[in-house]
C-alpha positions in Angstrom: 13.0 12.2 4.7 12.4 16.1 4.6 16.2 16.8 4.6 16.6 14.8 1.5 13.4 16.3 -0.3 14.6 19.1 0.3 18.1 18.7 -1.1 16.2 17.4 -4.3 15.1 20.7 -4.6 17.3 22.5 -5.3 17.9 20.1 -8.8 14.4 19.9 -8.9 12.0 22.7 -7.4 8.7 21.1 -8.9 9.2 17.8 -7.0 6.9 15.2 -8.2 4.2 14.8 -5.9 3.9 18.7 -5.0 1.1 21.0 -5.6 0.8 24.6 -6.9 -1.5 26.6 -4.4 -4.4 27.9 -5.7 -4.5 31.6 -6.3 -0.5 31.4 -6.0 1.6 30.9 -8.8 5.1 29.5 -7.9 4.3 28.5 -4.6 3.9 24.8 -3.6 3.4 22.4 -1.2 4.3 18.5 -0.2 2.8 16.2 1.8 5.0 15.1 4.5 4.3 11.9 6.8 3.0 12.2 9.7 0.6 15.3 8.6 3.4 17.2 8.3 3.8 19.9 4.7 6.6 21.7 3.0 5.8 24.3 1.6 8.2 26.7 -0.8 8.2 29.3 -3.5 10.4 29.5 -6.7 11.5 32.2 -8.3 12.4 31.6 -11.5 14.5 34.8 -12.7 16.9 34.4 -9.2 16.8 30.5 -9.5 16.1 30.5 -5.7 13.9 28.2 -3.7 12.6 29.5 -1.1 11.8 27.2 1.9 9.0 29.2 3.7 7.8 26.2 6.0 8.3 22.8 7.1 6.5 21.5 10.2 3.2 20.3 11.4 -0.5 20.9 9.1 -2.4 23.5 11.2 -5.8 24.7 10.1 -4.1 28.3 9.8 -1.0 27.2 8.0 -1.8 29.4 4.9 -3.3 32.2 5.8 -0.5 32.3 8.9 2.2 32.3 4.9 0.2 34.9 3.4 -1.2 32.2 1.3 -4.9 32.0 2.1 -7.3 31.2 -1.3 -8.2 34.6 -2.3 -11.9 35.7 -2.6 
């Protein structure tokens, strides 16, 4: 299921379904089953996704990206 989400991004990089992140313009993130997230950043002037994770929800996940809420 991730492999072909994925390949649907790059057609599609706001996939139905994802979220923007708070505080983070460009950057979303998609439910996966199992508690699992994809999260990815598009930039618009390169037309490039960029796949930054894919893997298991942690507490830390964002703040481990860089993407923490900002205070």
């Amino acid at each position: 299921m991730a492999r072909q989400i994925i390949a649907q991004l790059t057609e599609n990089p706001y996939s139905p379904g994802a979220k923007e992140l708070d505080d983070h313009p460009g950057y979303f993130r998609l439910w996966l089953p199992r508690d699992y997230r994809l999260v990815w950043n598009v930039l618009e002037d390169e037309q490039i996704v960029d796949l930054l994770y894919i893997g298991p929800k942690t507490p830390e996940l964002y703040q481990r990206l860089g993407l923490g809420r900002l205070q």
